[in-house]
FIDRENSE-597637 format. One line per field, with one value per residue (C-alpha): residue in three letters; z, y, x. Coordinates in steps of 0.05 Angstrom, whole numbers. Example, Ala and Ser with C-alpha at 12.3 -4.5 7.8 and 13.67 -1.06 7.14 Angstrom:
BEGIN
rest = [ALA, SER]
w = [156, 143]
v = [-90, -21]
u = [246, 273]
This chain:
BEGIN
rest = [UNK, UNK, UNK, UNK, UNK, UNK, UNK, UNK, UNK, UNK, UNK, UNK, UNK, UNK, UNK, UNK, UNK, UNK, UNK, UNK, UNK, UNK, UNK, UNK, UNK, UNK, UNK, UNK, UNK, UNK, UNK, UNK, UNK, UNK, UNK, UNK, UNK, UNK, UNK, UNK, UNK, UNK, UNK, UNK, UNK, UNK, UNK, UNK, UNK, UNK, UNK, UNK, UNK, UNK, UNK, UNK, UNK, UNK, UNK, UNK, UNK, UNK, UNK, UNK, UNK, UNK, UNK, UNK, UNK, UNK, UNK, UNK, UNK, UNK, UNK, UNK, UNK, UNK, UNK, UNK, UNK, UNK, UNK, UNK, UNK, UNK, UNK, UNK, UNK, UNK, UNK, UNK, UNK, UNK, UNK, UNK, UNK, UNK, UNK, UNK, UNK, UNK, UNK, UNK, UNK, UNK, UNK, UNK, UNK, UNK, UNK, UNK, UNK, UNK, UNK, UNK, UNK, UNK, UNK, UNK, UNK, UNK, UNK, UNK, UNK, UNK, UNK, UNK, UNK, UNK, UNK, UNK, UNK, UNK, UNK, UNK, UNK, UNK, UNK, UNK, UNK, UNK, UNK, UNK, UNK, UNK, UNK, UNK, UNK, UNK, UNK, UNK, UNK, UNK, UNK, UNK, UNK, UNK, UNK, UNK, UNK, UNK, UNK, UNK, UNK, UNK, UNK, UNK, UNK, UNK, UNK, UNK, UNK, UNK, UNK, UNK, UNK, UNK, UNK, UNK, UNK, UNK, UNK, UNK, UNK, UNK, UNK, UNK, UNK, UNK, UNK, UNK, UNK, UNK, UNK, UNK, UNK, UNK, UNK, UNK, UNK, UNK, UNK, UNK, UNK, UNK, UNK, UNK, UNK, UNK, UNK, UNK, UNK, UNK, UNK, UNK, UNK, UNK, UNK, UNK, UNK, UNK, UNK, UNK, UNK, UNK, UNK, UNK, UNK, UNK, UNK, UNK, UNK, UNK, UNK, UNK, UNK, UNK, UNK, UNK, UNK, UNK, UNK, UNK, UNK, UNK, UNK, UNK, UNK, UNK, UNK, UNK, UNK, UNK, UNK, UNK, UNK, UNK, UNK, UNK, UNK, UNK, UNK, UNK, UNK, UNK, UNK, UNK, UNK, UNK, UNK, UNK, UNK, UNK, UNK, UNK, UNK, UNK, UNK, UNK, UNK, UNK, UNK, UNK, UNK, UNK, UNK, UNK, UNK, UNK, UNK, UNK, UNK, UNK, UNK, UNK, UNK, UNK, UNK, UNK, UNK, UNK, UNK, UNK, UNK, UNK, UNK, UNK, UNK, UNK, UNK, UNK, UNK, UNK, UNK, UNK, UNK, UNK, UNK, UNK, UNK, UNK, UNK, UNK, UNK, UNK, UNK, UNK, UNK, UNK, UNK, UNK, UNK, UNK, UNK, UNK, UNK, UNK, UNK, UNK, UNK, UNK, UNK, UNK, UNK, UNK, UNK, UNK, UNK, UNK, UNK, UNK, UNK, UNK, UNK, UNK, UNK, UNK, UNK, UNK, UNK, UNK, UNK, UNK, UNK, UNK, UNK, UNK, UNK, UNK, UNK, UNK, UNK, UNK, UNK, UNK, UNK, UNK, UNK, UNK, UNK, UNK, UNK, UNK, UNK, UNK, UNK, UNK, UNK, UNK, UNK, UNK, UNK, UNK, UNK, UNK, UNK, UNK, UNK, UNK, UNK, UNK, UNK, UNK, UNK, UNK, UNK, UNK, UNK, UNK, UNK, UNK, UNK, UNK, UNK, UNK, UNK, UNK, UNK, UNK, UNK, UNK, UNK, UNK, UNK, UNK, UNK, UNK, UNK, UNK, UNK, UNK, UNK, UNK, UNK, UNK, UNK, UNK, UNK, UNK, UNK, UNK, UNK, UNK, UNK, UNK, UNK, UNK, UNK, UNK, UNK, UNK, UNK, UNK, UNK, UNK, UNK, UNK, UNK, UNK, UNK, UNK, UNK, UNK, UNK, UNK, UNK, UNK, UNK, UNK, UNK, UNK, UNK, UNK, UNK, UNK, UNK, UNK, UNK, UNK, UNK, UNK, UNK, UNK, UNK, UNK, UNK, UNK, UNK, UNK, UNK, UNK, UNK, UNK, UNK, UNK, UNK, UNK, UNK, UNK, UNK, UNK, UNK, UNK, UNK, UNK, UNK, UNK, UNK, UNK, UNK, UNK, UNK, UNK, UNK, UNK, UNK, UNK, UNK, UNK, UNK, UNK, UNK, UNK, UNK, UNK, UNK, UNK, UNK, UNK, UNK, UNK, UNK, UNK, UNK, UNK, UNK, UNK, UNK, UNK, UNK, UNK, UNK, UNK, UNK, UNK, UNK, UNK, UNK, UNK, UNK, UNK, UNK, UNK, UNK, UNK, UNK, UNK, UNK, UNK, UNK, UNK, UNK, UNK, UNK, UNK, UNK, UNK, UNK, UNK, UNK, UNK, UNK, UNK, UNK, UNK]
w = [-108, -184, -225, -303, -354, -409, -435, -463, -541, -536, -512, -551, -508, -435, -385, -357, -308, -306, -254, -206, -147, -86, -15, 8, -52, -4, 11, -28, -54, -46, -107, -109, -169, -199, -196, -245, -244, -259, -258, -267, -246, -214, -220, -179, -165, -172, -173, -136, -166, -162, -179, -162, -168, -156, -159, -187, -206, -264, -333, -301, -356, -404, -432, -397, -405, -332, -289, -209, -172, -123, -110, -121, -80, -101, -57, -76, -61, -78, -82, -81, -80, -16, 38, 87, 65, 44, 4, 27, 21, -4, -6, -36, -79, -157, -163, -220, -248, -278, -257, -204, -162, -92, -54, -2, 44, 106, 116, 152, 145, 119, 76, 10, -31, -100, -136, -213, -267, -301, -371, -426, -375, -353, -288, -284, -242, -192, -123, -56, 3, 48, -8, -65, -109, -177, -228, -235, -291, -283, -335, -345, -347, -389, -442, -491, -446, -406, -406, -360, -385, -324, -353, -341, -393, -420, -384, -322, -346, -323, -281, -287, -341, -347, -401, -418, -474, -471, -542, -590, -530, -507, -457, -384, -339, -324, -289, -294, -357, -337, -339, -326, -362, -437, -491, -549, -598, -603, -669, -704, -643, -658, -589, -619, -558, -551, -495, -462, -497, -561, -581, -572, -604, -583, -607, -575, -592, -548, -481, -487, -507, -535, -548, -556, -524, -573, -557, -483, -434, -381, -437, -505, -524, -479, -503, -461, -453, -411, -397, -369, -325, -299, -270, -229, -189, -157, -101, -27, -17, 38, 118, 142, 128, 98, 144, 212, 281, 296, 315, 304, 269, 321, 297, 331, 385, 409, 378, 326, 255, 257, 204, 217, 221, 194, 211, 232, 236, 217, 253, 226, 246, 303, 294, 217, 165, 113, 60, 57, 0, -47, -46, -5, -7, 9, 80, 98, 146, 176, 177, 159, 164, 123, 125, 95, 79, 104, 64, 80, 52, 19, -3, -35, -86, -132, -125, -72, -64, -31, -20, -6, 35, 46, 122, 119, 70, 10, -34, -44, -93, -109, -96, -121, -153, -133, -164, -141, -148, -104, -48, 10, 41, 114, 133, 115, 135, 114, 116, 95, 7, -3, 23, 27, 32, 49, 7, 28, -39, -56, 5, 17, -37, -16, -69, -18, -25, 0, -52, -60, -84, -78, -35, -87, -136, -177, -234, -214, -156, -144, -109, -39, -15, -52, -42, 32, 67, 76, 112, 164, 197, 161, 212, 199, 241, 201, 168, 165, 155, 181, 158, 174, 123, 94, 145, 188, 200, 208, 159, 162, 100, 66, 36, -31, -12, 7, 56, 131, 175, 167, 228, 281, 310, 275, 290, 307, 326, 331, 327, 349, 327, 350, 303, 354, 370, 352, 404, 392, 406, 382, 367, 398, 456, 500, 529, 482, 474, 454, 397, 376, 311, 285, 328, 374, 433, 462, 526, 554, 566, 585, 616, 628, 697, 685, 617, 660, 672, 592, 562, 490, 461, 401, 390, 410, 413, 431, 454, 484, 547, 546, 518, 509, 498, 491, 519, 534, 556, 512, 521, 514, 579, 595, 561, 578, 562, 594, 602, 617, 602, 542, 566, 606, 677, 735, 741, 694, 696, 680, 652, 653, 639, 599, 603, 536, 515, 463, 502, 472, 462, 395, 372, 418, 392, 451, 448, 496, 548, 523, 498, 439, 419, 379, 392, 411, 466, 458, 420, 360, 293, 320, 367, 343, 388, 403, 476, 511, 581, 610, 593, 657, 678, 721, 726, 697, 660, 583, 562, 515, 441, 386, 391, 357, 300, 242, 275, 319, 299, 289, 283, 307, 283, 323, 300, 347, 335, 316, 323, 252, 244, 195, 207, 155, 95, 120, 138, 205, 237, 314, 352, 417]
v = [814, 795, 863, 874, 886, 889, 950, 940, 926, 993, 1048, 1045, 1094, 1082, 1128, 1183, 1238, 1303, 1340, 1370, 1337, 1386, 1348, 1274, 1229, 1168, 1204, 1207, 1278, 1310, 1352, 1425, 1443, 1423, 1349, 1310, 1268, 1206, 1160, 1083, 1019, 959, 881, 825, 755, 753, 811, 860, 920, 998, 1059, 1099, 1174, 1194, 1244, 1245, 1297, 1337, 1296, 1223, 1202, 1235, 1240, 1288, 1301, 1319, 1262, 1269, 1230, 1209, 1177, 1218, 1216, 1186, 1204, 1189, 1145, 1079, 1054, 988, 955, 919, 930, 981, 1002, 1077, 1108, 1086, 1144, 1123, 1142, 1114, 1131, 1123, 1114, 1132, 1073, 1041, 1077, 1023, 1046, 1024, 1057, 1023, 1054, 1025, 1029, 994, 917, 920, 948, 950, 958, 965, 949, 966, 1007, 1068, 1080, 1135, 1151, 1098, 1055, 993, 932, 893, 901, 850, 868, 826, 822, 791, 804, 833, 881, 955, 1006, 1086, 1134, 1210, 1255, 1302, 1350, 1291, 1270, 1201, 1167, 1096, 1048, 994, 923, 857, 784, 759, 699, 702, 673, 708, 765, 847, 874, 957, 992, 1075, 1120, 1176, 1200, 1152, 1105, 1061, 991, 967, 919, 841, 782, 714, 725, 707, 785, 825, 890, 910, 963, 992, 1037, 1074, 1101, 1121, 1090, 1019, 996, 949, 913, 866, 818, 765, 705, 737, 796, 826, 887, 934, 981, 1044, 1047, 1111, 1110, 1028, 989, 917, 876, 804, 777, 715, 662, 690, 635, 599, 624, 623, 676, 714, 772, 831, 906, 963, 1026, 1094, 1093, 1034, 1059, 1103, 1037, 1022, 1066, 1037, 985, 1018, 980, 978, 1018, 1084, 1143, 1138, 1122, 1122, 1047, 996, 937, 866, 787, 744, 734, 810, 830, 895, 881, 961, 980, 1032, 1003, 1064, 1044, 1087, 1069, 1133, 1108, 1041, 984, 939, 878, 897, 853, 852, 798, 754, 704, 694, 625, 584, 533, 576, 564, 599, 597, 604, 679, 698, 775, 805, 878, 921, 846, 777, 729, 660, 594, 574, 514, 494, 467, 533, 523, 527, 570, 629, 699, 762, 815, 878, 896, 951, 907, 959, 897, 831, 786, 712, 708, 626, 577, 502, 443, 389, 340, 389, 373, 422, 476, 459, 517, 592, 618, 677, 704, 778, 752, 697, 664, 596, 546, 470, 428, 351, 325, 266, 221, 158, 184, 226, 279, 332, 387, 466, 514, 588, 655, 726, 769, 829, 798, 745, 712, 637, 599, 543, 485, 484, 405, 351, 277, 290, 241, 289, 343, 374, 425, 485, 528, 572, 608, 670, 638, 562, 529, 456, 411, 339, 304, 229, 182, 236, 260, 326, 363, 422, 453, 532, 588, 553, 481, 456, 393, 405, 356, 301, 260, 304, 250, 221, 238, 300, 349, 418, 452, 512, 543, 601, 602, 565, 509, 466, 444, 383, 358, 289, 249, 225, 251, 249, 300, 365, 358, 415, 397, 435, 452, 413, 357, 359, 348, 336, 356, 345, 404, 386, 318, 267, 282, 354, 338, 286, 316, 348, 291, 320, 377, 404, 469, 498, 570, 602, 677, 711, 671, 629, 560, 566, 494, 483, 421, 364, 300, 246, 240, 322, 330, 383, 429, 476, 543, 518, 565, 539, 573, 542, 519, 474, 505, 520, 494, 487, 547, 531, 590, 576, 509, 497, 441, 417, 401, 460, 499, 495, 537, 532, 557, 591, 667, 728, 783, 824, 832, 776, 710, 699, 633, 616, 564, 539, 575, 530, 483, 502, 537, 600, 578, 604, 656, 699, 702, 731, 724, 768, 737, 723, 695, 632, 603, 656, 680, 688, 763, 752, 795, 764, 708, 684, 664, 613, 540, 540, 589, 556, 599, 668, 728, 789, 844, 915, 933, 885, 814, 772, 705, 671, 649, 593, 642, 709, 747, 790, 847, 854, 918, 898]
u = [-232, -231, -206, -239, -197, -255, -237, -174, -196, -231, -178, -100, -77, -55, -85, -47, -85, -88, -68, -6, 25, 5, 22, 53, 58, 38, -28, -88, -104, -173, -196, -187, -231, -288, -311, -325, -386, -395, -467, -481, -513, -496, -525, -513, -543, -618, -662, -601, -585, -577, -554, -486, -460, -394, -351, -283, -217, -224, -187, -192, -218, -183, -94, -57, 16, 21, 9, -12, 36, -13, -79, -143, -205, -265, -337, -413, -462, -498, -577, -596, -666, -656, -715, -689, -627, -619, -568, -492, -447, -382, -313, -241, -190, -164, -90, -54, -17, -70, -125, -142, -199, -221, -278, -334, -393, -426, -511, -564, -545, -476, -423, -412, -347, -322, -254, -247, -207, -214, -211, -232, -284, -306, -300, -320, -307, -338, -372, -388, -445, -487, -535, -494, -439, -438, -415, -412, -400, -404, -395, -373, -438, -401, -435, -461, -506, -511, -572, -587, -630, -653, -681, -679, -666, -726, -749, -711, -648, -597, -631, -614, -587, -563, -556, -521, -514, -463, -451, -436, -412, -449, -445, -472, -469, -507, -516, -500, -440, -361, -345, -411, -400, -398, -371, -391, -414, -479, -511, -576, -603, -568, -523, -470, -423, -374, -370, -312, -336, -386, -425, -497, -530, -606, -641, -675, -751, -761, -746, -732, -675, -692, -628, -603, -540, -500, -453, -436, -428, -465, -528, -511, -558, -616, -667, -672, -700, -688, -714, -700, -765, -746, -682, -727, -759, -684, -695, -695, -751, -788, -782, -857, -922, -926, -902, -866, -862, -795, -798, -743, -764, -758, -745, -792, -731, -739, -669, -671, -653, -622, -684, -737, -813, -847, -912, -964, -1042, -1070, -1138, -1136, -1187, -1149, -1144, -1138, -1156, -1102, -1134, -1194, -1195, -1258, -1238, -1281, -1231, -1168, -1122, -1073, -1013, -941, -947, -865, -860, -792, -790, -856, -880, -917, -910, -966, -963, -1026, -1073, -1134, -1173, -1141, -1084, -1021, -963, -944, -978, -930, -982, -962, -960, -1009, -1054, -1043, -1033, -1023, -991, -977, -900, -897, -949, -937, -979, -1006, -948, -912, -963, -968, -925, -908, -859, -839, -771, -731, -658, -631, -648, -689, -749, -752, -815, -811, -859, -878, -876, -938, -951, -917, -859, -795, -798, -804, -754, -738, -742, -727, -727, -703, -748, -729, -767, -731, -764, -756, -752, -693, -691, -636, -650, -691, -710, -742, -790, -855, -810, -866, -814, -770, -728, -672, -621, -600, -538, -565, -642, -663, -708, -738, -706, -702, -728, -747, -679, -655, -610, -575, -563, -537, -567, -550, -568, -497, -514, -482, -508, -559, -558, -605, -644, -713, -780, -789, -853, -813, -744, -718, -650, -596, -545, -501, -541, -608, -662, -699, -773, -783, -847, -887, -858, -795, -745, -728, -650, -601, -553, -489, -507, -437, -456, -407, -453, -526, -550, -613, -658, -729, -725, -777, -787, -803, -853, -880, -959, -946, -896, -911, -875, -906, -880, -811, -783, -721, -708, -658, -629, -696, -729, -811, -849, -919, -932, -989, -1018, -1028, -1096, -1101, -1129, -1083, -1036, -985, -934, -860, -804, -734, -656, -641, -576, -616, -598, -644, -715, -771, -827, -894, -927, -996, -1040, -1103, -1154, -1166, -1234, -1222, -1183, -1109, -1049, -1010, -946, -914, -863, -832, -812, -774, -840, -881, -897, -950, -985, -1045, -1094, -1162, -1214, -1267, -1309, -1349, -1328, -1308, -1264, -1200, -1160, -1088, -1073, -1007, -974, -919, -849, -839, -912, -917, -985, -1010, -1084, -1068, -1089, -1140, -1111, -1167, -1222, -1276, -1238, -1251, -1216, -1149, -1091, -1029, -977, -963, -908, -884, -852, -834, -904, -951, -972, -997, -1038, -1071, -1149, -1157, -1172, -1157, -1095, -1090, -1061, -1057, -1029, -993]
């Protein structure tokens, strides 16, 4: 981990500790008097950020002519603004020589540590999580009073920016610079700084700093403001609806994510409409649930893009904006920061691309992969996403666009993926192969023989020890729900058929007792439905869960509690 040395042009003297040696000098000492405490903020990539308090020996900050011989305790705790992760209690130590300091916590989704330096009361240095990377700054809350001031750069440039007063001291911490933290001086209400590669200055109007960065590299200046109410907003982003069941949230594969659901109905209508557009033009779909959110791609003659709805339809909000030359959004997927959302680009071109952006709330979106052939399928894993890619290939690609593989076949109506490997449906039809996801083998899954009444496979889905299909006849005179181990072993088990002629299942999810799948139950306009079998089911009747809905439902979501679906311009709810 990279150490700062930034605040060596503002302290002469070296730091020496107060303090007597009481036990082993190769063990770190626990304080026997009063703490001393210390507050801050951290920023990292994007929209991540938070708070910290800790609690340090008495004179760390200060010159002592007695220095401790050994290592001092450090314990407190950290907030960040990630969806369903409380405050982390941490715990480490700050040695003498150099005032090095080393202290981590572990919470729901990870742990997070920190590695910096303290000097004339101040420790600053730089953090790693599961959520990003960063920098951090705390400062003594000693009698002259510390004050945080929470903001972000104008524009979305470089993301977060954190600002304190303690005194006539002032400084903080931001993104996107080659150092991330910054000292000064602050007076008559004037914060004048310093950073690695120029200078920046703000003024407090209030409660509000507004300040200008110069000549600091990648930007060579950015506005910004910041203010103490703000600060107040970096608490734990809530996991599911107001109040509690005591439920652990569930990925569509029927594993726990470790988060609380919090849900609770209080008496709510079931199914429960969450939004309804005003738009008569308006369709919505590929429901992606991520935490107290579901987020729906949308299009229409006002516009596409992306709508973020809150689970227990409190609110909802337009997350992206696309234009027409972007042309539609064919897929949703999510991982632990961003969402991502595949767009086909204008027909007959291949400017179709995957972009992304911070579900926390980041300003701008970025692009991963570009130059795709009308991608029509986005899938990720956890760790990587696949698309249909240039020429109707499929390409594996990272978080942050790196390329991985691009040689997964052509033509293809669905994929599933595991982390480990990547199940194939082509088009128009054909046996659904399982690829190592380095592409170090194929196997055949679902072979001719046992598609042969349903030699289609339009939808794919993988959970637990199992492969679901839903399958049909080229002529759609019959359609069905497959279930197979997905390491292609033992024999194929239909789960129920369905005639056609309007009746049609469609996208296909389980959970740990059941499968899921939208569809068709019937000619006419209100012909769309939900239907469910048990996971184990074999020519089984489909439990009816909502009908009578505006055209077929595409695609379904699970979560421990609830199933969601989109019916053309409104956005549903579904107890199981």
């Amino acid at each position: 981990m990279r150490k700062l040395g930034v605040w060596a042009w503002v302290v002469a003297t070296a730091l020496v500790v107060v303090g007597s040696s009481c036990g082993k000098d190769d063990e770190a000492q626990t304080p026997t008097g009063t703490t001393e405490r210390y507050r801050g903020s951290l920023v990292g990539a994007s929209e991540l950020a938070g708070t910290l308090t800790l609690d340090l020996a008495p004179g760390l900050g200060t010159a002592s002519v007695t220095p401790k011989a050994t290592a001092t305790k450090i314990s407190g705790t950290v907030t960040v603004n990630v969806p369903g992760v409380g405050p982390i209690s941490l715990e480490g130590t700050v040695a003498v020589a150099g005032g090095v300091a080393k202290f981590s916590g572990s919470g729901a989704g990870g742990s997070i540590s920190f590695e910096g330096t303290l000097v004339d009361g101040v420790l600053s240095g730089t953090f790693t999580s599961p959520w990003g990377s960063g920098s951090f700054s705390v400062t003594r809350d000693d009698v002259a009073g510390l004050k945080l001031y929470c903001g972000a750069f104008t524009g979305g440039a470089r993301g977060r920016v954190h600002v304190f007063t303690l005194g006539e001291k002032g400084g903080g911490v931001f993104a996107g610079g080659p150092t991330g933290v910054f000292l000064g001086t602050f007076k008559a209400s004037k914060l004048d700084f310093a950073l690695a590669t120029g200078s920046g200055s703000a003024v407090l109007s209030g409660s509000t700093f507004t300040g200008t960065f110069s000549a600091d590299a990648p930007v060579p200046s950015a506005t910004f403001t910041a203010s103490e109410a703000a600060c107040s907003t970096l608490v734990p982003r809530p996991d599911g609806d107001a109040g509690t069941d005591g439920a652990t949230d569930a990925t569509s594969d029927g594993s726990t994510d470790g988060a609380t659901d919090g849900a609770t109905d209080g008496g709510a209508t079931d199914p429960l409409l969450l939004h309804e557009s005003t738009l008569g033009s308006d369709q919505f779909s590929f429901p992606t649930r991520y935490n107290a959110s579901l987020f729906v791609a949308r299009t229409g003659a006002a516009g596409g893009g992306v709508l973020e709805v809150a689970i227990d339809g409190s609110k909802v909000s337009t997350f992206v904006t696309t234009t027409t030359g972007d042309g539609f959004v064919t897929g949703l997927a999510t991982d632990t920061k961003n969402l991502y959302w595949q767009l086909t680009g204008a027909a007959g071109s291949t400017n179709g691309r995957v972009d992304y952006k911070s579900v926390l709330g980041a300003p701008t979106a970025s692009t991963a992969v570009s130059a795709l052939d009308y991608p029509n399928v986005l899938v990720t894993d956890g760790t990587d996403l696949y698309s249909t890619g240039t020429s109707g290939k499929v390409i594996r690609f990272g978080p942050g666009g790196e390329l991985k593989n691009a040689t997964f076949g052509t033509g293809l109506n669905d994929l599933a993926a595991d982390g480990t490997y990547v199940w194939l449906a082509p088009a128009p039809g054909g046996s659904v192969s399982r690829w190592s996801k380095d592409l170090t083998g194929v196997t055949e899954i679902l072979s001719s023989t046992e598609l042969a009444a349903t030699p289609i496979v339009r939808s794919l889905h993988v959970a637990g020890a199992d492969l679901f299909a839903v399958a049909y006849a080229a002529d759609f005179s019959k359609y069905a729900i497959l279930r197979k181990a997905k390491d292609g072993t033992g024999t194929v088990t239909t789960m129920a058929t369905f005639p056609g002629g309007g009746d049609a299942p469609f996208g296909v999810v389980a959970d740990a007792t059941h499968v899921y799948f939208g569809g068709s139950c019937g000619a006419g306009p209100a012909k769309g439905c939900v239907r469910r079998l048990p996971r184990t089911a074999s020519l089984g009747t489909p439990e009816s869960m909502a009908s009578g809905l505006e055209s077929y439902i595409r695609d379904v979501t699970v979560d421990a509690n609830y199933v969601f679906y989109t019916d053309v311009k409104r956005v549903w709810r579904k107890k199981k």
